[in-house]
Biopython code that builds the backbone (N, CA, C, O; Angstrom):
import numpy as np
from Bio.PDB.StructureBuilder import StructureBuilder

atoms = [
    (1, "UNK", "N", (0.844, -1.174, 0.000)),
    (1, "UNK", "CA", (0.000, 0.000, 0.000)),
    (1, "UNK", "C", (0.893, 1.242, 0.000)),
    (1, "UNK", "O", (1.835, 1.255, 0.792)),
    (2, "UNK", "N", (0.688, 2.296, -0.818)),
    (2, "UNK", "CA", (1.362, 3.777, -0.998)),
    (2, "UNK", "C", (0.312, 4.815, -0.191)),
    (2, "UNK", "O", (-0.760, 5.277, -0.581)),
    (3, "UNK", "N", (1.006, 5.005, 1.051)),
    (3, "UNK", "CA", (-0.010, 6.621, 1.842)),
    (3, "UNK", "C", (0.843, 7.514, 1.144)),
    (3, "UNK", "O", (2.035, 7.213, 1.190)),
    (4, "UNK", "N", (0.485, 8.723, 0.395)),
    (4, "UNK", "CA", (0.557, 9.747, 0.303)),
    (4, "UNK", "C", (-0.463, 10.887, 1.246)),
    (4, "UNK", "O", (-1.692, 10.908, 1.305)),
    (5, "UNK", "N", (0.430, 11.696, 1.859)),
    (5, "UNK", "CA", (-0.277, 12.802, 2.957)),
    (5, "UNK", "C", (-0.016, 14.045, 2.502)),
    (5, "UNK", "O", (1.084, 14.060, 1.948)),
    (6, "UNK", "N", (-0.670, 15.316, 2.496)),
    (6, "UNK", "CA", (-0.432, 16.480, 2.170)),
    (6, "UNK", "C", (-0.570, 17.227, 3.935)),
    (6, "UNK", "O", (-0.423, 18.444, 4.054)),
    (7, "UNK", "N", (-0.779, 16.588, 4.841)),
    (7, "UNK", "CA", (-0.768, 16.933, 6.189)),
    (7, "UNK", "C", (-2.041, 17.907, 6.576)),
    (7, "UNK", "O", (-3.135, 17.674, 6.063)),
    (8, "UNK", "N", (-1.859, 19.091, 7.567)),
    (8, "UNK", "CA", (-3.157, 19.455, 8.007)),
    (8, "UNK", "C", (-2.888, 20.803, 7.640)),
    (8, "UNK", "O", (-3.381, 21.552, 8.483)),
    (9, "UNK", "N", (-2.188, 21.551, 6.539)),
    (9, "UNK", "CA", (-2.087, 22.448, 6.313)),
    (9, "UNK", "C", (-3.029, 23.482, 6.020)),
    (9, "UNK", "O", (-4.108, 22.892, 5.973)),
    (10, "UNK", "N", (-3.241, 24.809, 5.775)),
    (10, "UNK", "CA", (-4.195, 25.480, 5.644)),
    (10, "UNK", "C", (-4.285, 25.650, 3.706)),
    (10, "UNK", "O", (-5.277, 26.028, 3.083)),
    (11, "UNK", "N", (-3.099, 25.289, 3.183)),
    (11, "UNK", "CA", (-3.242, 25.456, 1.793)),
    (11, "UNK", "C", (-3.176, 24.329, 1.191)),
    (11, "UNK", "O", (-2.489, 23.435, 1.687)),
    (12, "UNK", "N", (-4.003, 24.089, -0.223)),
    (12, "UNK", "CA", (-4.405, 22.752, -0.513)),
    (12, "UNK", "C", (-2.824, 22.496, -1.487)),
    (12, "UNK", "O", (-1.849, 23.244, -1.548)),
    (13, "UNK", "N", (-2.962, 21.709, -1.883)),
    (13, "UNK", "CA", (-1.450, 20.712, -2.589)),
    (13, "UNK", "C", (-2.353, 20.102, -3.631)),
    (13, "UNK", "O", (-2.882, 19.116, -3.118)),
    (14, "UNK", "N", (-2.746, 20.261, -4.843)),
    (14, "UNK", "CA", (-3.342, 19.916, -5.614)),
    (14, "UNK", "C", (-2.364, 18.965, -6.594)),
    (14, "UNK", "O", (-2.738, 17.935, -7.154)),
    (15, "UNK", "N", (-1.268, 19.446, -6.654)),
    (15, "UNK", "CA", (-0.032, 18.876, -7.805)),
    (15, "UNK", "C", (-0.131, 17.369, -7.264)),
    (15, "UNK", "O", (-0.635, 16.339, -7.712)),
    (16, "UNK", "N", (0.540, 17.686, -6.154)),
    (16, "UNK", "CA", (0.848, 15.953, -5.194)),
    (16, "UNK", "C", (-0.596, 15.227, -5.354)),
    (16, "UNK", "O", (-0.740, 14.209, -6.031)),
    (17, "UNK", "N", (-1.426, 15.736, -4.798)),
    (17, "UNK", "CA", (-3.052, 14.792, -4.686)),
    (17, "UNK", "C", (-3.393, 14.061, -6.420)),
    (17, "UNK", "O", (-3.872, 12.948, -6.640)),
    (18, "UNK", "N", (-2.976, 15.078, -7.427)),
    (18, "UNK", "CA", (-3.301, 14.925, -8.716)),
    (18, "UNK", "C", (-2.582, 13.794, -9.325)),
    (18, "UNK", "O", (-3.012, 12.973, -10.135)),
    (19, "UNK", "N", (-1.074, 13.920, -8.642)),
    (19, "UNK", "CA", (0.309, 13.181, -9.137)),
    (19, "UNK", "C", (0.038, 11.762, -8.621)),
    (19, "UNK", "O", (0.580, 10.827, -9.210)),
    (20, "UNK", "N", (-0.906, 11.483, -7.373)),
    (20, "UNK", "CA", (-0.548, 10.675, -6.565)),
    (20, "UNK", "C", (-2.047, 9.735, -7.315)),
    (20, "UNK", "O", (-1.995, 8.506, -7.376)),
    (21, "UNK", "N", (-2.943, 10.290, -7.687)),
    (21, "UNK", "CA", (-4.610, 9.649, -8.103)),
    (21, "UNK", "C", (-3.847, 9.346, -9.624)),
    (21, "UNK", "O", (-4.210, 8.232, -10.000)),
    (22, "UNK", "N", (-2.955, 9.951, -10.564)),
    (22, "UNK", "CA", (-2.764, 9.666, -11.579)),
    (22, "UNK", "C", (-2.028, 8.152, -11.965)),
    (22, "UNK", "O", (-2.139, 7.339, -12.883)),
    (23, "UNK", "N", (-0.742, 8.341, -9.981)),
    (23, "UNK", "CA", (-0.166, 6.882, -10.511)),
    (23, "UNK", "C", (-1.139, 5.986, -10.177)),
    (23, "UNK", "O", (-0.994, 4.820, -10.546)),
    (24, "UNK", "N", (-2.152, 6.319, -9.518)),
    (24, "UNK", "CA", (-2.592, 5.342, -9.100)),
    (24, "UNK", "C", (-3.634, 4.187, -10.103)),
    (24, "UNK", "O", (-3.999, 3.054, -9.787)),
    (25, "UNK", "N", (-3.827, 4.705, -10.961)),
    (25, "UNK", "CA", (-4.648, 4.665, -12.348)),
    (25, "UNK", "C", (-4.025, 3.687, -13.084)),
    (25, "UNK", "O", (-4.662, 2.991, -13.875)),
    (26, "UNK", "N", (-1.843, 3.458, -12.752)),
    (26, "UNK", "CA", (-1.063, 2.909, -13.755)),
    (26, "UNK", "C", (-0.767, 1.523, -12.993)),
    (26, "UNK", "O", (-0.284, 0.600, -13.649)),
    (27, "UNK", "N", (-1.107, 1.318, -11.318)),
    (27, "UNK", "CA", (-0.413, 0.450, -10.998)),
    (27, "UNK", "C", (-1.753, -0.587, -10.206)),
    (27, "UNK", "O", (-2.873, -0.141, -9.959)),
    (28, "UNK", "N", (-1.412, -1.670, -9.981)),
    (28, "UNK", "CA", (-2.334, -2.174, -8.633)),
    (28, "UNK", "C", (-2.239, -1.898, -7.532)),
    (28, "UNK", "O", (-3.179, -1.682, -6.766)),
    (29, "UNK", "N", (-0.938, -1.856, -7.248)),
    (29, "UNK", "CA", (-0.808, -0.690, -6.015)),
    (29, "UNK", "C", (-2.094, -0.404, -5.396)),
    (29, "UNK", "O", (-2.894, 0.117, -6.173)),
    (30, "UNK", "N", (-2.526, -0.608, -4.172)),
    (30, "UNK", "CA", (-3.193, 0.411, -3.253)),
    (30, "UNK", "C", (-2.633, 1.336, -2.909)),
    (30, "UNK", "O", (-1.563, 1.215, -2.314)),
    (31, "UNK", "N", (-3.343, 2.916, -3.254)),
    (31, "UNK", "CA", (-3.424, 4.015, -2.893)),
    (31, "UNK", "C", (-4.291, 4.699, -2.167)),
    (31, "UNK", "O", (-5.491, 4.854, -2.399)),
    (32, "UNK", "N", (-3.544, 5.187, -1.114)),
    (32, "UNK", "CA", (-4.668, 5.904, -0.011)),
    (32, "UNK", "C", (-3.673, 7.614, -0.352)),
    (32, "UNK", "O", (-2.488, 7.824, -0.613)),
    (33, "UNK", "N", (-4.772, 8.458, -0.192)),
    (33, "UNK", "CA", (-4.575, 9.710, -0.402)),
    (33, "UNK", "C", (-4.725, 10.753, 1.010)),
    (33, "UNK", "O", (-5.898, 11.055, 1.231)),
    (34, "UNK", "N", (-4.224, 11.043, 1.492)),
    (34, "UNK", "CA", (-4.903, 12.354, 2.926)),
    (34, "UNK", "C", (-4.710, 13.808, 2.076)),
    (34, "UNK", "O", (-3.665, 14.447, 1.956)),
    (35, "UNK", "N", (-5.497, 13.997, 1.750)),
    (35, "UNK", "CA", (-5.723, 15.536, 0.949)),
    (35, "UNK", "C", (-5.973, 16.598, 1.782)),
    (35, "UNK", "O", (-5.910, 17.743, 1.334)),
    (36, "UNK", "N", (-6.242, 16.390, 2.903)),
    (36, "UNK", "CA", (-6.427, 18.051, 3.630)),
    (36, "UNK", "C", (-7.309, 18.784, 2.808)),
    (36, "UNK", "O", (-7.952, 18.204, 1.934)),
    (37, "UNK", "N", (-7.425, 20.227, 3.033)),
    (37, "UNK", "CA", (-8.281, 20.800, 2.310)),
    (37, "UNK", "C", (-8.401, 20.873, 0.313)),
    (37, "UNK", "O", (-9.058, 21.576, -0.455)),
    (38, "UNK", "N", (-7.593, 19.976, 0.156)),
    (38, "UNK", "CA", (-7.208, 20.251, -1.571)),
    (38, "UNK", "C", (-8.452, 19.831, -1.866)),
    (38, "UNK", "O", (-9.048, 19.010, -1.170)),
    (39, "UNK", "N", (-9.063, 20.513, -3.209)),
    (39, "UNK", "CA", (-10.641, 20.246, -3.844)),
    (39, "UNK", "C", (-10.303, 19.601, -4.530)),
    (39, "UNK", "O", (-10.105, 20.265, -5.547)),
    (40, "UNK", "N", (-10.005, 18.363, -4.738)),
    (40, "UNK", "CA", (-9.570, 17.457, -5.920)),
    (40, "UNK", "C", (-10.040, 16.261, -5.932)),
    (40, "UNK", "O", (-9.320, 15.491, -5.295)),
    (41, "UNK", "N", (-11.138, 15.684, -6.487)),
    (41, "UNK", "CA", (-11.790, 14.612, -6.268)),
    (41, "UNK", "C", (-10.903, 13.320, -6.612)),
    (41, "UNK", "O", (-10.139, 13.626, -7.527)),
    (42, "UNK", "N", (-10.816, 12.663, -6.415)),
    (42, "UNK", "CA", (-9.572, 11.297, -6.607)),
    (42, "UNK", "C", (-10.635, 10.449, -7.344)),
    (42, "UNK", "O", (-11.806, 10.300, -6.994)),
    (43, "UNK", "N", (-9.891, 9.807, -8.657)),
    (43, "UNK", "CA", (-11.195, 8.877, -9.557)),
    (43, "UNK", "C", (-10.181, 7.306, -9.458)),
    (43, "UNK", "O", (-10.632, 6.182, -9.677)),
    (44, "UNK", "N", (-8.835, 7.616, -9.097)),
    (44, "UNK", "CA", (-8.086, 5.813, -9.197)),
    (44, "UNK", "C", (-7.739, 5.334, -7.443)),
    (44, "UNK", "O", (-7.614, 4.216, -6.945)),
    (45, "UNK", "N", (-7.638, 7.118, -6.651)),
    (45, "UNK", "CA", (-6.857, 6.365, -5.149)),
    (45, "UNK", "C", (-8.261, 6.179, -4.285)),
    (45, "UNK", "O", (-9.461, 6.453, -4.289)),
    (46, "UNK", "N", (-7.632, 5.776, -3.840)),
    (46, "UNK", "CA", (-8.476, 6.307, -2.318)),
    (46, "UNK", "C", (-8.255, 7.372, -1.595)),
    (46, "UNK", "O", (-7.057, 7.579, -1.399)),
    (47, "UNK", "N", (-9.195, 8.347, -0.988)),
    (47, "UNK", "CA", (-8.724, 9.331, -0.612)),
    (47, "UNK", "C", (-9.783, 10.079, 0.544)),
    (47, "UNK", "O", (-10.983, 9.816, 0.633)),
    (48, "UNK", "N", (-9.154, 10.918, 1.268)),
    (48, "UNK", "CA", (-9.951, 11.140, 2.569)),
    (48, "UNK", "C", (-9.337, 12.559, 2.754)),
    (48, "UNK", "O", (-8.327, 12.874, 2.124)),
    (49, "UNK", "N", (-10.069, 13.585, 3.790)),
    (49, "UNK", "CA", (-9.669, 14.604, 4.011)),
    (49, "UNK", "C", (-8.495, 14.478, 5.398)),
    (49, "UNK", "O", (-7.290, 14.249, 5.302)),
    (50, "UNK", "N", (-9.188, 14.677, 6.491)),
    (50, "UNK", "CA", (-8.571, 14.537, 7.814)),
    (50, "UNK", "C", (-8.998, 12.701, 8.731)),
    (50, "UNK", "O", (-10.005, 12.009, 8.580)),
    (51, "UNK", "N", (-8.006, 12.492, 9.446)),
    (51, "UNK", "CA", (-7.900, 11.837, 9.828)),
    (51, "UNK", "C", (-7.696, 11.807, 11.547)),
    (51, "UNK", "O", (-7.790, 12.988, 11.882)),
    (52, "UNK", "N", (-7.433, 10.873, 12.906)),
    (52, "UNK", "CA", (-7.418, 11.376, 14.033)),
    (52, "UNK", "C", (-5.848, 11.102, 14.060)),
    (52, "UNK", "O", (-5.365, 10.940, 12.939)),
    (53, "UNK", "N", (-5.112, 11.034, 14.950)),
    (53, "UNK", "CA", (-3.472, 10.951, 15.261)),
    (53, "UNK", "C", (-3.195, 9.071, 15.837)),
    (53, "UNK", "O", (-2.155, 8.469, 16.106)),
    (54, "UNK", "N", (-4.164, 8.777, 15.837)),
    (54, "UNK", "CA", (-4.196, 6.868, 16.026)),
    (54, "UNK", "C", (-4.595, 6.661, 14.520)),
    (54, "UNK", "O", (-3.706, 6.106, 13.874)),
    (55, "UNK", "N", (-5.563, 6.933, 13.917)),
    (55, "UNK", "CA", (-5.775, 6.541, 12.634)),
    (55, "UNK", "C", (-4.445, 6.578, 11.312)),
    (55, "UNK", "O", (-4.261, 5.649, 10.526)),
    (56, "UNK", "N", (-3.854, 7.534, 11.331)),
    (56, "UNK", "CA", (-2.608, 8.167, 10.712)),
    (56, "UNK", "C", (-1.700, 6.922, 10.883)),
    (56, "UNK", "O", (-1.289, 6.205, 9.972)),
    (57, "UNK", "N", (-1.455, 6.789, 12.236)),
    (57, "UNK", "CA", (-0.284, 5.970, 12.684)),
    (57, "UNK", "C", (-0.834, 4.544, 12.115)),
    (57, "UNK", "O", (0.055, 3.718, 11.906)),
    (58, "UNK", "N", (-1.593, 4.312, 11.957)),
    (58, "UNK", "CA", (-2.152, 3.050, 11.995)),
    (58, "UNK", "C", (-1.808, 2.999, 10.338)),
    (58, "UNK", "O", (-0.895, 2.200, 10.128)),
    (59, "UNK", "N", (-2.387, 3.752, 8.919)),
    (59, "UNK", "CA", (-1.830, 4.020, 7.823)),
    (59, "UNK", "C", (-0.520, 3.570, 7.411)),
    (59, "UNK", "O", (-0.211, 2.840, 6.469)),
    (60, "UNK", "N", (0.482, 4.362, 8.635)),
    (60, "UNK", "CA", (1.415, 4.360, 8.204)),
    (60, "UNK", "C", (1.954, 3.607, 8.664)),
    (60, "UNK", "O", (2.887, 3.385, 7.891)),
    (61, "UNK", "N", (2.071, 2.692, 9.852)),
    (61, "UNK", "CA", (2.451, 1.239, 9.868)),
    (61, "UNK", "C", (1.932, 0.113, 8.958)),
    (61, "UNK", "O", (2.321, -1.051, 9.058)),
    (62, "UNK", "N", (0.856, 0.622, 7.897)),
    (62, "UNK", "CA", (0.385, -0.448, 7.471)),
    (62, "UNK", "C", (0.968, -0.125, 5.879)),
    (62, "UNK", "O", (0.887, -1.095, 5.124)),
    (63, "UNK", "N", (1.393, 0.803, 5.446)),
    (63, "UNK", "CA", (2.233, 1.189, 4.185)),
    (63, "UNK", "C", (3.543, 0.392, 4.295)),
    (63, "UNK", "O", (4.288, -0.056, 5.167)),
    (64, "UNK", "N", (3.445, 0.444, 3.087)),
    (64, "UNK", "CA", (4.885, -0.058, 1.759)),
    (64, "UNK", "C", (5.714, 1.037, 1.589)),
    (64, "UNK", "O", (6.878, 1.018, 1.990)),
    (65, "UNK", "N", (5.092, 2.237, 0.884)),
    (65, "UNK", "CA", (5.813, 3.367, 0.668)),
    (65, "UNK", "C", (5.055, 4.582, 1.448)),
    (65, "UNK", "O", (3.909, 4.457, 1.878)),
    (66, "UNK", "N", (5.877, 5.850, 1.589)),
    (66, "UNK", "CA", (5.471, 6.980, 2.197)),
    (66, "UNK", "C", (5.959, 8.249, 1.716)),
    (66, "UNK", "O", (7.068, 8.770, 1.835)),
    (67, "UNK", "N", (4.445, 8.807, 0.900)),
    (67, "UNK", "CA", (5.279, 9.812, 0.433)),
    (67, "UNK", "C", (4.469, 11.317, 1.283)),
    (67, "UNK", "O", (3.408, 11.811, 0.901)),
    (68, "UNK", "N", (5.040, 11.663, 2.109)),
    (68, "UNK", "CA", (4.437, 13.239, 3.244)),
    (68, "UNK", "C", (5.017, 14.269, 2.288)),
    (68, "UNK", "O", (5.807, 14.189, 1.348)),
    (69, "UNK", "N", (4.428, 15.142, 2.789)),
    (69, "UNK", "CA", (4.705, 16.766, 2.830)),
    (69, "UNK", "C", (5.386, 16.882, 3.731)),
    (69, "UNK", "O", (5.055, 16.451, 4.836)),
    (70, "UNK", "N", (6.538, 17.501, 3.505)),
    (70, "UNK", "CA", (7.616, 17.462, 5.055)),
    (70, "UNK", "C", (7.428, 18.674, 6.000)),
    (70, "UNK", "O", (7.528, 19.881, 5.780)),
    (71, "UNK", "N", (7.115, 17.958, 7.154)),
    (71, "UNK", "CA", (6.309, 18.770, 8.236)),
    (71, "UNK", "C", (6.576, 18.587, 9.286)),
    (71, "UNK", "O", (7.591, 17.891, 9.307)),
    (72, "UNK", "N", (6.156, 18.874, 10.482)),
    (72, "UNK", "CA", (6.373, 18.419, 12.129)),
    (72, "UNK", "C", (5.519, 17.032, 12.185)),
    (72, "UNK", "O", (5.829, 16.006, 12.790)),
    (73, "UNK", "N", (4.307, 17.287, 11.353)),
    (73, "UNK", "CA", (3.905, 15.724, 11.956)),
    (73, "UNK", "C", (4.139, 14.452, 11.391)),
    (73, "UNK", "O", (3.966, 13.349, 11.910)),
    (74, "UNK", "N", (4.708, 14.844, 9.848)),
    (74, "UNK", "CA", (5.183, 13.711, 9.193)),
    (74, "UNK", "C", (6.816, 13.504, 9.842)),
    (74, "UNK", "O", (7.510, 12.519, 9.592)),
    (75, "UNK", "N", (7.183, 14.508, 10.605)),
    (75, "UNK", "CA", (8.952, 14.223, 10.971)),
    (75, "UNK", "C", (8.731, 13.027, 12.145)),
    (75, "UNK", "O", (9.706, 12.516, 12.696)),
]
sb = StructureBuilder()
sb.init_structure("model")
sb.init_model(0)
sb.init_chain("A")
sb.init_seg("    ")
for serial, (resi, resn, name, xyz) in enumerate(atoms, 1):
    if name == "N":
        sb.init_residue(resn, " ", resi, " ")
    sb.init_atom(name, np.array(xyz, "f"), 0.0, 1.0, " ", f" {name:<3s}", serial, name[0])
structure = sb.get_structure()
């Protein structure tokens, strides 16, 4: 499974959310998306806005790959 996170920022990340639903279209790969406020509907990942701080952790022990927005809560 690939988590991609854009974190809890106040500005959306549309490139990454877009980049991340596009590979997801090319591979079998499971893709989970955390988009934060980005308006970008996801048509190949999976994808969710916010999440709680047990749920996250739980994601990301359960990922293959990890791709964050580099931040305090992804550090």
């Amino acid at each position: 499974m690939i988590l991609v996170s854009v974190g809890t920022h106040y500005q959306p990340f549309e490139r990454l959310v877009k980049a991340a639903d596009d590979y997801a279209a090319t591979t079998k790969e499971q893709v989970i998306i955390q988009k934060g406020i980005t308006d970008y509907s996801c048509s190949s990942a999976e994808s969710f806005d916010f999440c709680s701080k047990e749920e996250m952790s739980e994601l990301i022990n359960k990922a293959d790959v990890l791709v964050l927005q580099g931040g305090w809560g992804s550090l």
